[in-house]
Each structure stands twice: as C-alpha cells, then as structure tokens.
N, C-alpha and C positions, 0 to 999 in steps of 0.2 A: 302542274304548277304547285308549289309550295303550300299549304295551307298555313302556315303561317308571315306570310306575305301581307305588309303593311297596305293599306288604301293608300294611293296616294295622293298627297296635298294639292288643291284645287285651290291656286288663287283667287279672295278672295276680300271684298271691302267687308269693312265690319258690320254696316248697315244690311249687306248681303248674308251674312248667316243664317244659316237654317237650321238650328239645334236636331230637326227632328232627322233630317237627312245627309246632314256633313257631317263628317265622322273625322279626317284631316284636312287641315287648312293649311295655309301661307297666305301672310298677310304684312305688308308694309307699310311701318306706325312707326311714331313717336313717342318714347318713355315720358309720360307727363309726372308718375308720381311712383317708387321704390318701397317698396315694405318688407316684413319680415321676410316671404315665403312667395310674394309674389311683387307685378309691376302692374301699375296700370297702365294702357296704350292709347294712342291717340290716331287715326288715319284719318280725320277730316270729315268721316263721315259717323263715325261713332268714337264709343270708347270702352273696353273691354278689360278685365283682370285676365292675368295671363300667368298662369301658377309656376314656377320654375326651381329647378337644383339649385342646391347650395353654391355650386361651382359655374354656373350659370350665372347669378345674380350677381355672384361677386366681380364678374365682368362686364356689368350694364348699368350704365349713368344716366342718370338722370337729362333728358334734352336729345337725348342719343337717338337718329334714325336708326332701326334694325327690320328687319324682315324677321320672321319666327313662322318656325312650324310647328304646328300642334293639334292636338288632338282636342276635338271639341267636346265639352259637357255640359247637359242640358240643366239649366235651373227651374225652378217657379217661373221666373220672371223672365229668364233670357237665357244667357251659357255664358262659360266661361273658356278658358283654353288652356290645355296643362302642357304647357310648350316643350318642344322636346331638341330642336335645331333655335337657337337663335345667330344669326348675322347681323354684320355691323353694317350701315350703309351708306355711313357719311363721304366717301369717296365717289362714291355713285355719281352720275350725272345723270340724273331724272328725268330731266328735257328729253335727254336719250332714251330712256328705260320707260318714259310713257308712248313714244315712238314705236318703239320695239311693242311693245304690249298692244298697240290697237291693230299693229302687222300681223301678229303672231293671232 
C-alpha cells in the first residue's frame, strides 16, 4: 500500500469531533458567515471555521448547503478544518440522504 495514501474522511457531526484522533472528516453544514480565507459552517449541532482555496471560496455562498472534506486541526480550544473537497447540496433531498445514513 502507498505510504502516501490519504485517511479517509469519516462522517462526521460537528459536535462529534475529536481533534485528538480525526485526522479527515466530511461533514454536512450550512455556510452561515464568508471571509477572507475561510467560512464559517453550521450543522445544527455546532459550528466550526473551515479554511479553504482561493478557488474554492469563490464558489460558496453564503445560505449554501455543502458537504466538505477536510482535514482536521487542533486548536487550544477546539479545531478547525482546512477543507480540501467542498460539494454543493442544495439538490439533495435529505429526507432521503438521512434514510440512507441510518441504513448504511
């Protein structure tokens, strides 16, 4: 196997992070607030900075469901996430896609 082979992303609520042990996540939230270099997100259960590309940002609005993947970094206080996949999700039909998640 590769030694340079990514973790991969464990979905995950925001309230469920564990800075010391998650290394990638995915997590599906709400763009509540847009800044220079990064966004803040919203899943209902927390809310978290989520650092991103220039090319990146320039495609994320503010209101916007997305899913994001990222790599988690630990703070003092908590972590944050240097996203590196963001998706859009507003097509989604969620009724469905929480279905699916408690099967799966």
């Amino acid at each position: 196997m590769p030694e340079n082979r990514r973790a991969p992303a464990k979905l995950r609520s925001i309230d469920e992070v564990n800075p010391r042990e998650d290394i990638r996540i995915k997590i599906v939230c709400t763009v509540i607030d847009k800044k220079e270099d990064s966004v803040v997100v919203d899943d209902g259960t927390g809310k978290t900075e989520v650092f991103l590309d220039t090319e990146e940002l320039e495609e994320i609005d503010e209101k916007k469901r997305v899913r994001i993947f990222g790599r988690v970094l630990p703070t003092p206080e908590s972590f944050e996430l240097q996203g590196e996949i963001v998706q859009e999700m507003d097509d989604v039909d969620f009724d469905l896609y929480k279905k699916v998640l408690e099967v799966a």
